[in-house]
mmCIF file of the N, C-alpha and C atoms, coordinates in Angstrom:
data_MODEL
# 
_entry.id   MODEL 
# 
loop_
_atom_site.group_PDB 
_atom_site.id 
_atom_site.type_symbol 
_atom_site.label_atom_id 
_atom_site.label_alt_id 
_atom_site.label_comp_id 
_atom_site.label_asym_id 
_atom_site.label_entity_id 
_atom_site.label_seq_id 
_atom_site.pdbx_PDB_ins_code 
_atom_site.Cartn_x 
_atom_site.Cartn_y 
_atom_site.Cartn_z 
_atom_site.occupancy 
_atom_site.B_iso_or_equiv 
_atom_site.pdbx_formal_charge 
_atom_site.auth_seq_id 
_atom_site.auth_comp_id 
_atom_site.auth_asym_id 
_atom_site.auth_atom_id 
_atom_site.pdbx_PDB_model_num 
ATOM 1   N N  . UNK A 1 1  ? -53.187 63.445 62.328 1.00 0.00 ? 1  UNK A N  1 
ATOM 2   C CA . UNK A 1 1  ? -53.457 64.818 62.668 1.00 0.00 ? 1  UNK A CA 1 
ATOM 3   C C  . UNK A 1 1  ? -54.714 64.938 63.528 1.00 0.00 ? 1  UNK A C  1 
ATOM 4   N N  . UNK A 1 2  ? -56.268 64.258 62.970 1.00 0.00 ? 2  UNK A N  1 
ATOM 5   C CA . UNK A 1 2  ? -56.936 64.425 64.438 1.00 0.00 ? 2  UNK A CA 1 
ATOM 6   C C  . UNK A 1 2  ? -56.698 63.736 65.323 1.00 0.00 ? 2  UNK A C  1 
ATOM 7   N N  . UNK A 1 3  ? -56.271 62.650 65.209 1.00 0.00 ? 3  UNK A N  1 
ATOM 8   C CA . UNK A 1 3  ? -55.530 62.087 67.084 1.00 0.00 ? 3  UNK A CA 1 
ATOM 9   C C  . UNK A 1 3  ? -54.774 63.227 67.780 1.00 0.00 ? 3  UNK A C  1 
ATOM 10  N N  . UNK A 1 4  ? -53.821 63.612 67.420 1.00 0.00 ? 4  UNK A N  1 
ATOM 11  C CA . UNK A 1 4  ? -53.508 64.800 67.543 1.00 0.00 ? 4  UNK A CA 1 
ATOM 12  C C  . UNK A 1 4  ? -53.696 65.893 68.316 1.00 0.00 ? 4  UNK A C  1 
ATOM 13  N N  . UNK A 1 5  ? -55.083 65.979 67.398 1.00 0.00 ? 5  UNK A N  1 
ATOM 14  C CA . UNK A 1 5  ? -55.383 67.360 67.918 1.00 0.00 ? 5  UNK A CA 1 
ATOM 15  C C  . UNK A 1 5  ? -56.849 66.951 69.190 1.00 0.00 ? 5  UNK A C  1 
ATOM 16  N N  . UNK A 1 6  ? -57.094 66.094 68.995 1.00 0.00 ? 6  UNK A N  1 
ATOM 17  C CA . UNK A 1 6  ? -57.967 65.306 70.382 1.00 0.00 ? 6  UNK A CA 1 
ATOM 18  C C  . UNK A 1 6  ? -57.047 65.208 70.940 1.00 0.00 ? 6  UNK A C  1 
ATOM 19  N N  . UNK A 1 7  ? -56.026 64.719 71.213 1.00 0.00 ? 7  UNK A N  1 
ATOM 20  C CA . UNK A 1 7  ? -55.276 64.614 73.010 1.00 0.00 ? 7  UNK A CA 1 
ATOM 21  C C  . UNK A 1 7  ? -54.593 65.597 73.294 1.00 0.00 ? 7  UNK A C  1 
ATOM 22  N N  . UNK A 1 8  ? -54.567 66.773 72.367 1.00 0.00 ? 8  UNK A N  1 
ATOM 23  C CA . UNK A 1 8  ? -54.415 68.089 72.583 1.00 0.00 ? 8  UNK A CA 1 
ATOM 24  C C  . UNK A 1 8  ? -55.118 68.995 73.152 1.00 0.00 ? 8  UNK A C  1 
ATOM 25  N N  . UNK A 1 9  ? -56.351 68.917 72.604 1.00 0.00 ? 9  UNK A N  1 
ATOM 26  C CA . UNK A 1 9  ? -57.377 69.283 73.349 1.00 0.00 ? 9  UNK A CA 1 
ATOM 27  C C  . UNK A 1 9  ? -58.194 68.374 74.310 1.00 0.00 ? 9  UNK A C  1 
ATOM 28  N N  . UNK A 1 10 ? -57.750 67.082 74.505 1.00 0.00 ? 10 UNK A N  1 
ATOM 29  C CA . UNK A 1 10 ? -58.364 66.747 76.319 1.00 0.00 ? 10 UNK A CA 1 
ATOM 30  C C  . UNK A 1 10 ? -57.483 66.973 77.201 1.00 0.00 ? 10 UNK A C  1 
ATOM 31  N N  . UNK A 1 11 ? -56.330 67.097 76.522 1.00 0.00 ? 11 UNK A N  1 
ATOM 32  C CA . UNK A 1 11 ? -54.810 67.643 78.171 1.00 0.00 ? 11 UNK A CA 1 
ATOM 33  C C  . UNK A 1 11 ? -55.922 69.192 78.131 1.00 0.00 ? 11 UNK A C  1 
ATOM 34  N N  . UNK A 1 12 ? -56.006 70.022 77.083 1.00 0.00 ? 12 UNK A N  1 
ATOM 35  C CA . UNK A 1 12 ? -56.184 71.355 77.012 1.00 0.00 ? 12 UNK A CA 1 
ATOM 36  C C  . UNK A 1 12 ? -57.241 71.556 78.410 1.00 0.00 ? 12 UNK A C  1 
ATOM 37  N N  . UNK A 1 13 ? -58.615 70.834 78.113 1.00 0.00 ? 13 UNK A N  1 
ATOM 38  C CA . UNK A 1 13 ? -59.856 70.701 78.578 1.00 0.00 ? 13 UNK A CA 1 
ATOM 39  C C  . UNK A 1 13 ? -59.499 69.845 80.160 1.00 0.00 ? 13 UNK A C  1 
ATOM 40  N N  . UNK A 1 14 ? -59.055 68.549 80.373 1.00 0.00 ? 14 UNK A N  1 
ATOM 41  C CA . UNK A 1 14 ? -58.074 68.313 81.619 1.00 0.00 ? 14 UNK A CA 1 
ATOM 42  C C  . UNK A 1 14 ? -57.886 69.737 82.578 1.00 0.00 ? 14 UNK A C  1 
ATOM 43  N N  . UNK A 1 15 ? -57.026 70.002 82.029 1.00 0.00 ? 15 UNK A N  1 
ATOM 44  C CA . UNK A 1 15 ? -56.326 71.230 83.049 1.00 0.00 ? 15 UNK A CA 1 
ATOM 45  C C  . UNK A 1 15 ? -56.889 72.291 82.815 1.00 0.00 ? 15 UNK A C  1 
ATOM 46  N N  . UNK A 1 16 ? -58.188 72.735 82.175 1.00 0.00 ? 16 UNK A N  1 
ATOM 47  C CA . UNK A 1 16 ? -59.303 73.903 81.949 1.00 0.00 ? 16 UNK A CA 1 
ATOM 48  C C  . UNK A 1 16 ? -58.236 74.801 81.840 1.00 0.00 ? 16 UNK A C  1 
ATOM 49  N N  . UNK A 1 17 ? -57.665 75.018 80.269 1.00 0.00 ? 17 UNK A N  1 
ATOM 50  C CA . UNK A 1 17 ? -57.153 75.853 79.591 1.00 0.00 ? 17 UNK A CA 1 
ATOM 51  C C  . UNK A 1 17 ? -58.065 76.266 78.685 1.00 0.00 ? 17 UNK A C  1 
ATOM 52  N N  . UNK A 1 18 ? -59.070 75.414 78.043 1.00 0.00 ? 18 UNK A N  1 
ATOM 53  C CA . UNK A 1 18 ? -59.881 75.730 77.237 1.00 0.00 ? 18 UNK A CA 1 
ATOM 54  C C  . UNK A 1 18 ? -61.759 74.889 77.825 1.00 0.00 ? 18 UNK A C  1 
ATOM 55  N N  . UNK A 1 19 ? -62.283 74.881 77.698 1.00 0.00 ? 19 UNK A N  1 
ATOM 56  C CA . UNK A 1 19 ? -63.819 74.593 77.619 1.00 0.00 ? 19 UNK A CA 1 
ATOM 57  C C  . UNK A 1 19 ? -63.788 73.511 76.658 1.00 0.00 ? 19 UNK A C  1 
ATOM 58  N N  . UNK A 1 20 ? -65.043 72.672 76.467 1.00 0.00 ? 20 UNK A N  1 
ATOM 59  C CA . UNK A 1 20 ? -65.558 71.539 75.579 1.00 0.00 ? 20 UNK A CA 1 
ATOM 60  C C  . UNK A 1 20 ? -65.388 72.564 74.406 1.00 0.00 ? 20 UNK A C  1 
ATOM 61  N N  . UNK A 1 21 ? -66.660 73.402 74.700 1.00 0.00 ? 21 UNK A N  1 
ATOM 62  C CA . UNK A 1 21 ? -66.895 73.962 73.230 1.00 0.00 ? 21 UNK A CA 1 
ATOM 63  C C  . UNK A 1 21 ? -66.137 75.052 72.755 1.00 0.00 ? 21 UNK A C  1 
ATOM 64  N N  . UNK A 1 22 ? -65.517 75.421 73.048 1.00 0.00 ? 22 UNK A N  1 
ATOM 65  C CA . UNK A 1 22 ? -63.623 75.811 72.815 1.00 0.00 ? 22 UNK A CA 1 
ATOM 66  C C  . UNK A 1 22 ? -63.387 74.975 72.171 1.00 0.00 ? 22 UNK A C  1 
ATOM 67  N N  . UNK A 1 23 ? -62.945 73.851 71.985 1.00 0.00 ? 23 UNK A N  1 
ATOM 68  C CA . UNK A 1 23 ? -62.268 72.695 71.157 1.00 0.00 ? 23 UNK A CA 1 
ATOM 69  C C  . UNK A 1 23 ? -63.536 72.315 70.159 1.00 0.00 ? 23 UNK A C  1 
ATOM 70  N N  . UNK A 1 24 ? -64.587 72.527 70.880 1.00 0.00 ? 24 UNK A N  1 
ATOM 71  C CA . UNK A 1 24 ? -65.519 72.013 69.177 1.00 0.00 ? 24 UNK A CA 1 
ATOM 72  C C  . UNK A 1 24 ? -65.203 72.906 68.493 1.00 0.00 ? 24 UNK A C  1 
ATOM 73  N N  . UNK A 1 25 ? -65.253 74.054 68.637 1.00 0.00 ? 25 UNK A N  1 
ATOM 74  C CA . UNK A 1 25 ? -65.146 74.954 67.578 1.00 0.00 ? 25 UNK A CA 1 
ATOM 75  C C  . UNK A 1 25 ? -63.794 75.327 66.733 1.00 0.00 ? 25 UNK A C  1 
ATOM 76  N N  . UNK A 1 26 ? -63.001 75.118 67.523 1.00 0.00 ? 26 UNK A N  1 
ATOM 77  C CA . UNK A 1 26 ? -61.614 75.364 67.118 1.00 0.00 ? 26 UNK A CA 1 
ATOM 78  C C  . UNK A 1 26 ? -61.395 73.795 66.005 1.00 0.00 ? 26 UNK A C  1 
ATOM 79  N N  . UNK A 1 27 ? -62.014 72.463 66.851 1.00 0.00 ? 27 UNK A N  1 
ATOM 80  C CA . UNK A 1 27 ? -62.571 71.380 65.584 1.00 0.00 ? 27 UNK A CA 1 
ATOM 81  C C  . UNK A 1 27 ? -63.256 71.818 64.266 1.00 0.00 ? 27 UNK A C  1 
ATOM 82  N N  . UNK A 1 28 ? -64.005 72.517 64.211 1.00 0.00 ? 28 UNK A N  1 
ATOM 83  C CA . UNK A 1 28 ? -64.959 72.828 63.214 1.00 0.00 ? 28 UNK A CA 1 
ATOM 84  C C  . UNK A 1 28 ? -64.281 73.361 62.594 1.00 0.00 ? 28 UNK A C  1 
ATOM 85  N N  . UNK A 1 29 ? -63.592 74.738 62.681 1.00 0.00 ? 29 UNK A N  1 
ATOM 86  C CA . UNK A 1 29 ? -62.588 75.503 61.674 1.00 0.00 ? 29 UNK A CA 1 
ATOM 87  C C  . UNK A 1 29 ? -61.521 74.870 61.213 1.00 0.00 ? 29 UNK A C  1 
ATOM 88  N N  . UNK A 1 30 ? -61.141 74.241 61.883 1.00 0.00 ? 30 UNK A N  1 
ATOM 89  C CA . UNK A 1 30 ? -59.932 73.211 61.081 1.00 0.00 ? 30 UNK A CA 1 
ATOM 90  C C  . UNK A 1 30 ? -60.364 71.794 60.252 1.00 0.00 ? 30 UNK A C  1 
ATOM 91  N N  . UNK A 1 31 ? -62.007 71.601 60.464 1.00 0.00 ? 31 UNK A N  1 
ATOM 92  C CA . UNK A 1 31 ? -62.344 70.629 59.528 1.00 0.00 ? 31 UNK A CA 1 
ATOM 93  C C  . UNK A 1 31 ? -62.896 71.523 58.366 1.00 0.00 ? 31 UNK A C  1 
ATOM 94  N N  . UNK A 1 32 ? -63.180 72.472 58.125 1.00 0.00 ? 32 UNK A N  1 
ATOM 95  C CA . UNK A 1 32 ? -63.899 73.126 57.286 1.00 0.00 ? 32 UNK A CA 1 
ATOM 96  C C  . UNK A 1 32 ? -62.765 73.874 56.557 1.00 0.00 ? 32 UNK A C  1 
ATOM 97  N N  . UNK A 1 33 ? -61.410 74.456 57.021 1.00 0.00 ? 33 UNK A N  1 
ATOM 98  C CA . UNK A 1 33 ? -60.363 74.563 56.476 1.00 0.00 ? 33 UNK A CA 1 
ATOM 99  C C  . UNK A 1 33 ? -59.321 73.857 55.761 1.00 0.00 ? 33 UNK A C  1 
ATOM 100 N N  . UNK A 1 34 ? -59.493 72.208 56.556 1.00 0.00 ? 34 UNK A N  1 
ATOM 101 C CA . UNK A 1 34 ? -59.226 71.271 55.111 1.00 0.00 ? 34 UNK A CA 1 
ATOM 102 C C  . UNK A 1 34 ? -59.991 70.935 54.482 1.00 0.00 ? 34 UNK A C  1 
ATOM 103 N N  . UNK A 1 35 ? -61.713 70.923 54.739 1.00 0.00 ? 35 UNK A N  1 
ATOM 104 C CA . UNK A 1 35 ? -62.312 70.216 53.463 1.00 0.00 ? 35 UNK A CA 1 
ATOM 105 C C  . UNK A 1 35 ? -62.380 71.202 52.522 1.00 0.00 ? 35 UNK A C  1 
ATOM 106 N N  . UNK A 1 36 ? -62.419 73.040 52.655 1.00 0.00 ? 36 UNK A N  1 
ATOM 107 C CA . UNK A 1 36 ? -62.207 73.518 51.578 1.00 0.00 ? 36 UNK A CA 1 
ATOM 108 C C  . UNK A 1 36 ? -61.174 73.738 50.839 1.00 0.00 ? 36 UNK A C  1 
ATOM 109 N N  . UNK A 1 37 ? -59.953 73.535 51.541 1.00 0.00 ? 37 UNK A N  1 
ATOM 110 C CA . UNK A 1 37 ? -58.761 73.287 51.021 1.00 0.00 ? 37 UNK A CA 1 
ATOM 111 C C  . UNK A 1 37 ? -58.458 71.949 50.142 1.00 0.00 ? 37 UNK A C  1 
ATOM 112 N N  . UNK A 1 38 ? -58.802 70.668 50.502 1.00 0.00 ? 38 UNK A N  1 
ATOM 113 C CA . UNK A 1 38 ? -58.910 69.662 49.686 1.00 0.00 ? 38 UNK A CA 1 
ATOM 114 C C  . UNK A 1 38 ? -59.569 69.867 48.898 1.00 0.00 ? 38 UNK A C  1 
ATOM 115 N N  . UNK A 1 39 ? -61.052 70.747 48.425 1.00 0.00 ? 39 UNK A N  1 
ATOM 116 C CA . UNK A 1 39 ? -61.860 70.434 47.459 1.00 0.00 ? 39 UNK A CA 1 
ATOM 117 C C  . UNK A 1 39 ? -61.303 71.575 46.347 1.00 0.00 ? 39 UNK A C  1 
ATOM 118 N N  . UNK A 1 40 ? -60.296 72.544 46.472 1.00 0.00 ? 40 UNK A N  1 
ATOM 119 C CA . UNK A 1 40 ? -59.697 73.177 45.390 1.00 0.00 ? 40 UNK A CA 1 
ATOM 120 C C  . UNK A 1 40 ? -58.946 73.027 44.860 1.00 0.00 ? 40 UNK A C  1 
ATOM 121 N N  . UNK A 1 41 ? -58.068 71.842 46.089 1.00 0.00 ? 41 UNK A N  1 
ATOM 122 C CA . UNK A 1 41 ? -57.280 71.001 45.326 1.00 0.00 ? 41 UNK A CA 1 
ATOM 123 C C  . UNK A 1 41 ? -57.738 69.878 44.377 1.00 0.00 ? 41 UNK A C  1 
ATOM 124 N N  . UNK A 1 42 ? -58.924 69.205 44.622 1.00 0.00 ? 42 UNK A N  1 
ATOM 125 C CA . UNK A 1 42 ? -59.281 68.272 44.137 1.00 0.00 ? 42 UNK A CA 1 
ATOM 126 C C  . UNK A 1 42 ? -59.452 68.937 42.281 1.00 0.00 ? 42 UNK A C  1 
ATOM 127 N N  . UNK A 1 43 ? -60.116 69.833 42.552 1.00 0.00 ? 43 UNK A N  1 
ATOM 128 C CA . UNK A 1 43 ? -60.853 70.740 41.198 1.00 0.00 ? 43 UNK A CA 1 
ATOM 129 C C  . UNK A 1 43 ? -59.714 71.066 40.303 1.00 0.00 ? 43 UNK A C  1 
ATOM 130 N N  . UNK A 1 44 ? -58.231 71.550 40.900 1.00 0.00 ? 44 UNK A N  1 
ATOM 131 C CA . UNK A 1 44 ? -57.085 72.009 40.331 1.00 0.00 ? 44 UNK A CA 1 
ATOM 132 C C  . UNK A 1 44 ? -56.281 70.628 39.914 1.00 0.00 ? 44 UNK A C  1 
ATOM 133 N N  . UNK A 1 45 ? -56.759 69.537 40.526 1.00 0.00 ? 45 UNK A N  1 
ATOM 134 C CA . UNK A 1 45 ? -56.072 68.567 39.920 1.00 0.00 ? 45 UNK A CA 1 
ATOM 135 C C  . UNK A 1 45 ? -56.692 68.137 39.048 1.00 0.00 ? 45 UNK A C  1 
ATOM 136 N N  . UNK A 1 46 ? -58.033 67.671 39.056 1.00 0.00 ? 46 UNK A N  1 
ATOM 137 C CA . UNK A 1 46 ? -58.404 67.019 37.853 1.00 0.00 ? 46 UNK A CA 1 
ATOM 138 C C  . UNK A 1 46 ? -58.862 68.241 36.581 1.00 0.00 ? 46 UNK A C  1 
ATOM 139 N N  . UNK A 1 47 ? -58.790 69.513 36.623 1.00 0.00 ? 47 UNK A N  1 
ATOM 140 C CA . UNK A 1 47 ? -58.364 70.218 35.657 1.00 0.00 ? 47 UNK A CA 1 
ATOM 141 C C  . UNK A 1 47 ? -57.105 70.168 34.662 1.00 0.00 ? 47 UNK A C  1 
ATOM 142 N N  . UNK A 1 48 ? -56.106 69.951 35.526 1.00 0.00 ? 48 UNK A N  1 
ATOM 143 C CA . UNK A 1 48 ? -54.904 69.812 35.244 1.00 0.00 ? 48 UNK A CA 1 
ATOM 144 C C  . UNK A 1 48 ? -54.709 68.386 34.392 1.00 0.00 ? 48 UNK A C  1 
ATOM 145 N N  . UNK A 1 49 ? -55.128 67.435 34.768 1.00 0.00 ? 49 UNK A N  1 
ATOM 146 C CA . UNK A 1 49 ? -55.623 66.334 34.527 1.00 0.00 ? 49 UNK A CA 1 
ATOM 147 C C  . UNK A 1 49 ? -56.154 65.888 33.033 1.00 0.00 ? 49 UNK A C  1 
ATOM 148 N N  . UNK A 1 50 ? -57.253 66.798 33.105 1.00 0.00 ? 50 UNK A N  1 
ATOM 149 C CA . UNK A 1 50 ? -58.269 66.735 31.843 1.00 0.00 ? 50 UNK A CA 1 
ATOM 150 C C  . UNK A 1 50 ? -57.209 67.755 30.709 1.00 0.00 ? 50 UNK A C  1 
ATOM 151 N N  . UNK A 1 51 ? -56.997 68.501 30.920 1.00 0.00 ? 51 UNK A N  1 
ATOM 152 C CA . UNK A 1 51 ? -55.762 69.215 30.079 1.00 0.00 ? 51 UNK A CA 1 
ATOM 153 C C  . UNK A 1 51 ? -54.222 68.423 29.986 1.00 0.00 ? 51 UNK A C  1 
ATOM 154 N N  . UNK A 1 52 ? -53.677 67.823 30.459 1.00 0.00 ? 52 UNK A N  1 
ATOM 155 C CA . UNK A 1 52 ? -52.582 66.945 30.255 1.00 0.00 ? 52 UNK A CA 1 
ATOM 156 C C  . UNK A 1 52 ? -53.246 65.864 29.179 1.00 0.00 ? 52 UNK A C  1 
ATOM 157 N N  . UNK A 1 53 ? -54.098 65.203 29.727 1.00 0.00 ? 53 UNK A N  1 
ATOM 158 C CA . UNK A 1 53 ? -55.263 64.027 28.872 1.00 0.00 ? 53 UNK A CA 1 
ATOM 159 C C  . UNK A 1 53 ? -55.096 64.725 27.444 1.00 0.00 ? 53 UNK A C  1 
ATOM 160 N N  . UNK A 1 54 ? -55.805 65.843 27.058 1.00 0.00 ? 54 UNK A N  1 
ATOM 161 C CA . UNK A 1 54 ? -56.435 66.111 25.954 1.00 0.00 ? 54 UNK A CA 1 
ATOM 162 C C  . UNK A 1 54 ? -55.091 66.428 25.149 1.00 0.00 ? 54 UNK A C  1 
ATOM 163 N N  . UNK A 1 55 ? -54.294 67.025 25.597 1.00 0.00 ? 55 UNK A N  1 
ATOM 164 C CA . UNK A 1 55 ? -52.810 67.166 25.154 1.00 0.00 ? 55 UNK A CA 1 
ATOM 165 C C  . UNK A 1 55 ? -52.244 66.049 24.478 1.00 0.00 ? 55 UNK A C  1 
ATOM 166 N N  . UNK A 1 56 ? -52.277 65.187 25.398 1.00 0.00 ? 56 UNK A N  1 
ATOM 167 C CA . UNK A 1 56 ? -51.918 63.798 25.138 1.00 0.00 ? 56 UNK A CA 1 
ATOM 168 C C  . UNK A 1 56 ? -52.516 62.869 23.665 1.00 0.00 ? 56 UNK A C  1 
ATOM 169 N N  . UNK A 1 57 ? -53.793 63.205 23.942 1.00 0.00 ? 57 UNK A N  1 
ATOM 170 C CA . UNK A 1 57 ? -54.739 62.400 22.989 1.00 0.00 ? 57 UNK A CA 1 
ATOM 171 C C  . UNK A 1 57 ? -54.535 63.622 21.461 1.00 0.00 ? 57 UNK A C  1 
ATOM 172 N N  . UNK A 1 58 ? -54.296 64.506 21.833 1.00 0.00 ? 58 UNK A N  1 
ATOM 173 C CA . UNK A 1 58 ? -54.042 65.292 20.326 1.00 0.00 ? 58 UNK A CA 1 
ATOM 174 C C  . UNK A 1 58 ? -52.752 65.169 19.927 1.00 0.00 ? 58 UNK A C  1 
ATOM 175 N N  . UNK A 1 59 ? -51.567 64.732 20.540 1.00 0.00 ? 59 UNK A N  1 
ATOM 176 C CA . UNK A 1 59 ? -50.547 64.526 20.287 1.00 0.00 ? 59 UNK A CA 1 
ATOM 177 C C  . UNK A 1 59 ? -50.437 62.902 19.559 1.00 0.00 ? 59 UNK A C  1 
ATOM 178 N N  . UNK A 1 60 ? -51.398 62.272 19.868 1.00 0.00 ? 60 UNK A N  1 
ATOM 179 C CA . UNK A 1 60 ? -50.918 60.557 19.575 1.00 0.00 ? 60 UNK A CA 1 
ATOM 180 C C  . UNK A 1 60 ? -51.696 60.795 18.522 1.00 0.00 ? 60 UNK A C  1 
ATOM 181 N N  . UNK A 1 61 ? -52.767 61.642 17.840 1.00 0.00 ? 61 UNK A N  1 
ATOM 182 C CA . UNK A 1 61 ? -54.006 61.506 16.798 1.00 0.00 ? 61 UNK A CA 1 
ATOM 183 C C  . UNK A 1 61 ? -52.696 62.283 15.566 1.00 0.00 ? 61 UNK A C  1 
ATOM 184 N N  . UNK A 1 62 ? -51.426 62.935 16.087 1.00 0.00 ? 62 UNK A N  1 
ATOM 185 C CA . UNK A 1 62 ? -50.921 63.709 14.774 1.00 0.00 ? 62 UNK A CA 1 
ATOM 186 C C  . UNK A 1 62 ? -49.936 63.072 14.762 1.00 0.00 ? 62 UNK A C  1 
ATOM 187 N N  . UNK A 1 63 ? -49.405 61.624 15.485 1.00 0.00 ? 63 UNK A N  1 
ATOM 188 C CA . UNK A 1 63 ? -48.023 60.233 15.394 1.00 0.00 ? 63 UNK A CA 1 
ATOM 189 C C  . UNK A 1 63 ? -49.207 59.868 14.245 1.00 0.00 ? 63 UNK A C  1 
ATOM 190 N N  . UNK A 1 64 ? -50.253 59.878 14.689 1.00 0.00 ? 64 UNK A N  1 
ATOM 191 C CA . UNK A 1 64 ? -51.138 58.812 13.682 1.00 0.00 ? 64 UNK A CA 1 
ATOM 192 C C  . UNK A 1 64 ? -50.907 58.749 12.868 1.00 0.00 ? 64 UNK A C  1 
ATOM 193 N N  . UNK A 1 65 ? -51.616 59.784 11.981 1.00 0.00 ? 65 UNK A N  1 
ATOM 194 C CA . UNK A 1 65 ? -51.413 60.847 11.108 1.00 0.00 ? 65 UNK A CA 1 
ATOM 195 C C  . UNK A 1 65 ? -50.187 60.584 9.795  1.00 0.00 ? 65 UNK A C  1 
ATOM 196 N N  . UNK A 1 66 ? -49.078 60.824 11.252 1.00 0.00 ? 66 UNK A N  1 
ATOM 197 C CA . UNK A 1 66 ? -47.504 60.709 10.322 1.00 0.00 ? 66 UNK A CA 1 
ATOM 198 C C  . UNK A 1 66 ? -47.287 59.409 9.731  1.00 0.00 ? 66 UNK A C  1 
ATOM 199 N N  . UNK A 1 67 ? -47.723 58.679 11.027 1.00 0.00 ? 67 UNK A N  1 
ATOM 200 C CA . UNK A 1 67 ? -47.533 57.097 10.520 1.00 0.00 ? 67 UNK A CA 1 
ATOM 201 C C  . UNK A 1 67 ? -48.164 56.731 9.230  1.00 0.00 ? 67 UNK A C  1 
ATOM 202 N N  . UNK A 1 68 ? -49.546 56.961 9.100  1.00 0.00 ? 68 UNK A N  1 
ATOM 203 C CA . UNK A 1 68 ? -50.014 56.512 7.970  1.00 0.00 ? 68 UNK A CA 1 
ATOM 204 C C  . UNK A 1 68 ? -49.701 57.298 6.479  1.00 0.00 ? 68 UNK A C  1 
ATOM 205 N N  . UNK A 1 69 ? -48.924 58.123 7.117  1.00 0.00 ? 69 UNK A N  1 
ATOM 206 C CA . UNK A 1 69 ? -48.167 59.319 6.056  1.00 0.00 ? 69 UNK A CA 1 
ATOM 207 C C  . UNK A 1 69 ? -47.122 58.189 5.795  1.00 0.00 ? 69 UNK A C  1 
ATOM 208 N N  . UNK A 1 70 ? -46.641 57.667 6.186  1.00 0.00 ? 70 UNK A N  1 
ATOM 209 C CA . UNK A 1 70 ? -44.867 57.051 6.446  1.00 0.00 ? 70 UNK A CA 1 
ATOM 210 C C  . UNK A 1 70 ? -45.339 55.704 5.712  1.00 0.00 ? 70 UNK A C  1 
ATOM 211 N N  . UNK A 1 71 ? -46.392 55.032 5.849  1.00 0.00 ? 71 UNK A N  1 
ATOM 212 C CA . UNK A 1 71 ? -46.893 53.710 5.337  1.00 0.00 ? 71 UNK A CA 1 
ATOM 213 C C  . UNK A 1 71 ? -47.148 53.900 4.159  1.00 0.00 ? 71 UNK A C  1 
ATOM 214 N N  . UNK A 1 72 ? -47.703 54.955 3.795  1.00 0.00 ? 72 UNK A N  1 
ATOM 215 C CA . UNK A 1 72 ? -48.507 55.005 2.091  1.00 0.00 ? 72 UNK A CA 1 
ATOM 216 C C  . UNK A 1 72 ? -47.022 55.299 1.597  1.00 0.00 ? 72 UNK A C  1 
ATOM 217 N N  . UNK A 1 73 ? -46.495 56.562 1.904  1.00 0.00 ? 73 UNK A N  1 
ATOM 218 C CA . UNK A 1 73 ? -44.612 56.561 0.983  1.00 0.00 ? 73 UNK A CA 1 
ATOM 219 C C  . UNK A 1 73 ? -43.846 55.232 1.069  1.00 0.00 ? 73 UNK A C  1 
ATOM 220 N N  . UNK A 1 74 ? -44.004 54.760 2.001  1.00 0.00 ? 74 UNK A N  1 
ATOM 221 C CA . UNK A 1 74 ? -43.228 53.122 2.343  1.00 0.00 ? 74 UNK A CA 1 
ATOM 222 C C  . UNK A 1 74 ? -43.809 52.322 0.966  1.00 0.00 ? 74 UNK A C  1 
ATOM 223 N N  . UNK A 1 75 ? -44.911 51.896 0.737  1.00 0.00 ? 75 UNK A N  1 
ATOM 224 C CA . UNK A 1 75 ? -45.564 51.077 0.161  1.00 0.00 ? 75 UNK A CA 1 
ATOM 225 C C  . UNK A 1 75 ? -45.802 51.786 -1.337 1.00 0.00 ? 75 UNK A C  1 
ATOM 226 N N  . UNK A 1 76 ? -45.496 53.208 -1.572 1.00 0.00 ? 76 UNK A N  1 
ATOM 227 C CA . UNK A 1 76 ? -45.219 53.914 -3.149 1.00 0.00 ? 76 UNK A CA 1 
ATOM 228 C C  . UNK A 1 76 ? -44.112 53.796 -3.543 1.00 0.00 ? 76 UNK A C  1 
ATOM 229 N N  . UNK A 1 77 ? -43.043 53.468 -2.506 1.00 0.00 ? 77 UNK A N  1 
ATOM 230 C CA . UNK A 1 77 ? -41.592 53.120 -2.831 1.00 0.00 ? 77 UNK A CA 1 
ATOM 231 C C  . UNK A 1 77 ? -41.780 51.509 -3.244 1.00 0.00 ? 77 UNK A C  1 
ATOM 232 N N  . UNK A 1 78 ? -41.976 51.025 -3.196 1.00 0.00 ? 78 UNK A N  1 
ATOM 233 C CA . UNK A 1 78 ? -42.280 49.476 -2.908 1.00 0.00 ? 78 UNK A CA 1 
ATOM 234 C C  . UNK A 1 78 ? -42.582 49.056 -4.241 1.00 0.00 ? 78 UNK A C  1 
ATOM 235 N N  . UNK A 1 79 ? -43.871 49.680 -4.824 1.00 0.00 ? 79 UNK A N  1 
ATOM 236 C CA . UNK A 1 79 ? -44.788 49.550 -5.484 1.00 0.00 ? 79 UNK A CA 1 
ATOM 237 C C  . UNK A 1 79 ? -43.717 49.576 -6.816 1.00 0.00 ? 79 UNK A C  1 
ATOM 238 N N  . UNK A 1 80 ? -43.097 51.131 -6.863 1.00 0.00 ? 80 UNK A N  1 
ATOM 239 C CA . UNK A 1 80 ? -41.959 51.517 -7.354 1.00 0.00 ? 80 UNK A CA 1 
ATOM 240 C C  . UNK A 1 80 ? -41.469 50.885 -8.226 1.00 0.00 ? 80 UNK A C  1 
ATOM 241 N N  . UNK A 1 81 ? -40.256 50.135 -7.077 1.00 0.00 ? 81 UNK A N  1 
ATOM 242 C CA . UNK A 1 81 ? -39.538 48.603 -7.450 1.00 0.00 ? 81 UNK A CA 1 
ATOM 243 C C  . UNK A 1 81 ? -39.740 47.675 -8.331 1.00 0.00 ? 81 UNK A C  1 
# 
């Protein structure tokens, strides 16, 4: 995408459709429009992230849980016998 948009804007600047600083600037808004666009994405992902995680880790702490629920009845049956 900036290769792109450099030989876009030196044909542009070439054939004085636009000026140098015409294209810097029209550069600048489109770098400043993805880096703030990437950085809300960045924030919305690893939110998303840290909430899937914690989900996760409270879900395997209540298998735990069962399991050692499932071992002590296993081993009272046993005992039983």
């Amino acid at each position: 995408m900036p290769t792109s948009f450099l030989v876009v804007s030196l044909i542009l600047v070439i054939f004085d459709l636009i000026d140098i600083s015409q294209a810097f600037y029209i550069g600048i808004f489109g770098f400043t429009v993805t880096a703030v666009t990437w950085w809300w994405w960045a924030i919305f992902t690893i939110k998303y992230l840290i909430t899937t995680l914690n989900r996760a880790s409270t879900n395997l702490q209540e298998v735990n849980e069962e399991i050692k629920s499932v071992k002590l009845e296993m081993q009272e049956l046993k005992d039983e016998s």
